[in-house]
C-alpha positions as a Python dict, from the first residue, in 0.01 Angstrom:
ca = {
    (1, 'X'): (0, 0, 0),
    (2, 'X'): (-113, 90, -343),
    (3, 'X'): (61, 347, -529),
    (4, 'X'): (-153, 536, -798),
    (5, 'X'): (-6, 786, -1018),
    (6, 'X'): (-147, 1010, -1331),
    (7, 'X'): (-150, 1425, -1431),
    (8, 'X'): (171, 1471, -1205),
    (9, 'X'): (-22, 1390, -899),
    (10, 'X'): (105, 1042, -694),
    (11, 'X'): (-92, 877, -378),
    (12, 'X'): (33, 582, -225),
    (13, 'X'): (-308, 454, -99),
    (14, 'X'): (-334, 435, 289),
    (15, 'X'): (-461, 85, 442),
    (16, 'X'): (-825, 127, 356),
    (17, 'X'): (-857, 377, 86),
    (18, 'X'): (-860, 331, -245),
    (19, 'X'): (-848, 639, -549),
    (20, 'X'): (-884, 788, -900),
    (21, 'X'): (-669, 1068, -1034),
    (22, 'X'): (-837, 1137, -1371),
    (23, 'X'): (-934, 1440, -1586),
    (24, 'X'): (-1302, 1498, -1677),
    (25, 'X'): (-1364, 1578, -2050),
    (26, 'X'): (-1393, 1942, -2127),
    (27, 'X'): (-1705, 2007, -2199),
    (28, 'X'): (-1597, 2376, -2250),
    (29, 'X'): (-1260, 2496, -2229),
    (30, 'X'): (-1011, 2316, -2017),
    (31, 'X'): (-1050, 2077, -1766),
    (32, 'X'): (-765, 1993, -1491),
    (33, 'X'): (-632, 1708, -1256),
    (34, 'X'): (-887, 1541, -968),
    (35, 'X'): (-764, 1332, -745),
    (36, 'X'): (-1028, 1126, -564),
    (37, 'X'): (-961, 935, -233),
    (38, 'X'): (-1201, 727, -2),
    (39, 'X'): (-1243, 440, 238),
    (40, 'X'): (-1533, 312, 97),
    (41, 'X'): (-1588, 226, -294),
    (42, 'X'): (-1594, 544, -506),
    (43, 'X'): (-1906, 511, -752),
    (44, 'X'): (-1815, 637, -1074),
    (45, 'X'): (-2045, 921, -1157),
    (46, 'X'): (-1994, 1129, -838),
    (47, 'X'): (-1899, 1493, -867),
    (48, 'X'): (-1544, 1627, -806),
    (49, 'X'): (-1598, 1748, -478),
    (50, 'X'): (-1774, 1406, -322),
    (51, 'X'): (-2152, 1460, -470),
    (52, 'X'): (-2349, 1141, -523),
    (53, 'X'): (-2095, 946, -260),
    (54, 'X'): (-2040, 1115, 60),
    (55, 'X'): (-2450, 1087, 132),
    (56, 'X'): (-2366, 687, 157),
    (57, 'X'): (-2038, 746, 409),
    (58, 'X'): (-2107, 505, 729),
    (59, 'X'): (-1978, 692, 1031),
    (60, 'X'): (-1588, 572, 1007),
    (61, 'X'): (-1563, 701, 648),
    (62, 'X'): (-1338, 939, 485),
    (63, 'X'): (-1385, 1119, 164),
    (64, 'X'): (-1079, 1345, 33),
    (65, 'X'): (-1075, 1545, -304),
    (66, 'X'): (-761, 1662, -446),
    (67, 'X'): (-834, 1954, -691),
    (68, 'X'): (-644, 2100, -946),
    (69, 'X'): (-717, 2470, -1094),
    (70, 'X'): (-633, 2662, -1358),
    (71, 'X'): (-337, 2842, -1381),
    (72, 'X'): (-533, 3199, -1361),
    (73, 'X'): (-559, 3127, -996),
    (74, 'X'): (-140, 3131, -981),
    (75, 'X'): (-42, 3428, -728),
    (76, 'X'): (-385, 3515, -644),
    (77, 'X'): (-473, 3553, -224),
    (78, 'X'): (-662, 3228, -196),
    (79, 'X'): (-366, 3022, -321),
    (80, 'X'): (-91, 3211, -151),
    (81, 'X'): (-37, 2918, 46),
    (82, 'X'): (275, 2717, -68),
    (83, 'X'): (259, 2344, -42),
    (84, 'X'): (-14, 2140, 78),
    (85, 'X'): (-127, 2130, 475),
    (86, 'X'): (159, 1867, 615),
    (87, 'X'): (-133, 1775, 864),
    (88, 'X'): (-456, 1873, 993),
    (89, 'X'): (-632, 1894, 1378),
    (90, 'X'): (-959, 1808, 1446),
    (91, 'X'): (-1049, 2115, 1496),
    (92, 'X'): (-1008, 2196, 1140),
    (93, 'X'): (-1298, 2026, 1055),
    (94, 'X'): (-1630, 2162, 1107),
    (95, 'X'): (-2005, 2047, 989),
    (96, 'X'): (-2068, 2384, 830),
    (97, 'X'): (-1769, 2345, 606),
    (98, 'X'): (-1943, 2114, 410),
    (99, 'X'): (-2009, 2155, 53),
    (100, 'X'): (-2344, 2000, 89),
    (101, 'X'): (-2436, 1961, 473),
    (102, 'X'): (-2545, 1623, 578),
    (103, 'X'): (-2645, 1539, 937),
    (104, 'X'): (-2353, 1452, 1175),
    (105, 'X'): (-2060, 1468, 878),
    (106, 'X'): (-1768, 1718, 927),
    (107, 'X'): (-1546, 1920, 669),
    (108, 'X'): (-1228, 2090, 595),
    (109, 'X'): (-1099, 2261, 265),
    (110, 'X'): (-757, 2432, 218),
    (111, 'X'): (-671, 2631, -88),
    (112, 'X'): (-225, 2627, -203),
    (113, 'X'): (26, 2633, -474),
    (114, 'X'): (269, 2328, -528),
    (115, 'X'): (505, 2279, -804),
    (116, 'X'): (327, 2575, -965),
    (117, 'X'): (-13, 2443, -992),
    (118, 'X'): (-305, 2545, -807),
    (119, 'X'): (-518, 2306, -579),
    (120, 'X'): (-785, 2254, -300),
    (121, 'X'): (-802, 2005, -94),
    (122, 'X'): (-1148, 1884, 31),
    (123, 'X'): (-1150, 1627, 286),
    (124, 'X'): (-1499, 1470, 457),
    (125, 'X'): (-1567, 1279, 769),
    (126, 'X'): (-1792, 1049, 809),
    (127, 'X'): (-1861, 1157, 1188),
    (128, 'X'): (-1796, 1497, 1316),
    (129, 'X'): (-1856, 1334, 1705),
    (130, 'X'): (-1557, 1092, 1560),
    (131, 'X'): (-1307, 1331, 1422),
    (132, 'X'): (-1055, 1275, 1659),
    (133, 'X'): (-977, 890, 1536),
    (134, 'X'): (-1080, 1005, 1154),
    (135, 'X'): (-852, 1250, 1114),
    (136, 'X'): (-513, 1069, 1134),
    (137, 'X'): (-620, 884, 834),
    (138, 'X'): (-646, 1212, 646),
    (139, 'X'): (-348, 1312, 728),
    (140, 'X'): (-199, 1000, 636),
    (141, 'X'): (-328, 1030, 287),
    (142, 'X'): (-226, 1366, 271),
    (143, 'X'): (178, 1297, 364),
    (144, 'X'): (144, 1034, 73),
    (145, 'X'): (74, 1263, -201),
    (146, 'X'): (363, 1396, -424),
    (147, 'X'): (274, 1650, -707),
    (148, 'X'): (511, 1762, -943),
    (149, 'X'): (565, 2046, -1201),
    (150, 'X'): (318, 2028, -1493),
    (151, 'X'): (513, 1965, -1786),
    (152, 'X'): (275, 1934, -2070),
    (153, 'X'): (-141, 1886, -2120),
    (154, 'X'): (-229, 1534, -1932),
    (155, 'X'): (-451, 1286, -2125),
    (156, 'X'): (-815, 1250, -2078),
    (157, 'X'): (-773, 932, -1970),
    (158, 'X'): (-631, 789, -1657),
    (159, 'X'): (-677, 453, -1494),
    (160, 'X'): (-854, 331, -1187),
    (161, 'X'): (-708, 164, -900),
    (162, 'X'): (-909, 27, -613),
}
């Protein structure tokens, strides 16, 4: 397994998935960690949350965003969570959770605070009628990520690994 690590935010790839953590450029104000996760080749101008990839998923495809806010969202209700989901069920995942729905694919999001920083985590599936054999793989991804304390502003540049 691949390790990838950048922004205070480490994956250790699960067989089949490869991943980006990166920081867009600002285009105004600040702009914060993604971590991007997928069995299936990322393209490189998709949007944060899957956009412009998860319409090409095949059926046994998982798409997972890792999403870091600002730290105006610290202590508010939606990320009064602490720590991020140690695993999901099936029956978290729903096709009207979707960001954008698309025919037969199912979705989860959960908001929570780790090491002080604010994330969601968006995860897609391929096949809502297959969620029961897609879903260990998210939650394999999701017991490999570590995230630690933010100690100063990342670089705008982090690497690929596929």
């Amino acid at each position: 397994m691949a390790t990838i690590r950048a922004h205070g935010i480490a994956a250790q790839l699960p067989r089949r998935f490869e991943g980006r953590i990166f920081i867009r450029p600002a285009s105004v104000g600040v702009s914060y960690p993604v971590g991007q996760f997928a069995t299936f080749p990322i393209p490189d101008d998709i949007g944060d949350f899957g956009s412009g990839a998860v319409t090409s998923m095949g059926p046994d495809d998982v798409f997972a965003t890792l999403f870091e806010y600002g730290p105006e969202s610290l202590g508010t209700a939606l990320f009064s969570s602490q720590g991020r989901p140690s695993s999901l069920s099936p029956d978290d995942f729903s096709p009207v959770r979707l960001r954008r729905g698309i025919p037969g694919q199912s979705g989860t999001q959960r908001f929570f605070t780790e090491a002080g920083r604010p994330f969601s985590f968006y995860a897609v599936l391929g096949s809502h009628i297959r969620r029961n054999s897609l879903v260990p793989n998210v939650n394999e991804l999701i017991s490999s990520l570590s995230i630690t304390p933010a100690s100063t502003p990342p670089p705008e540049v982090a690497p690929r690994w596929n």
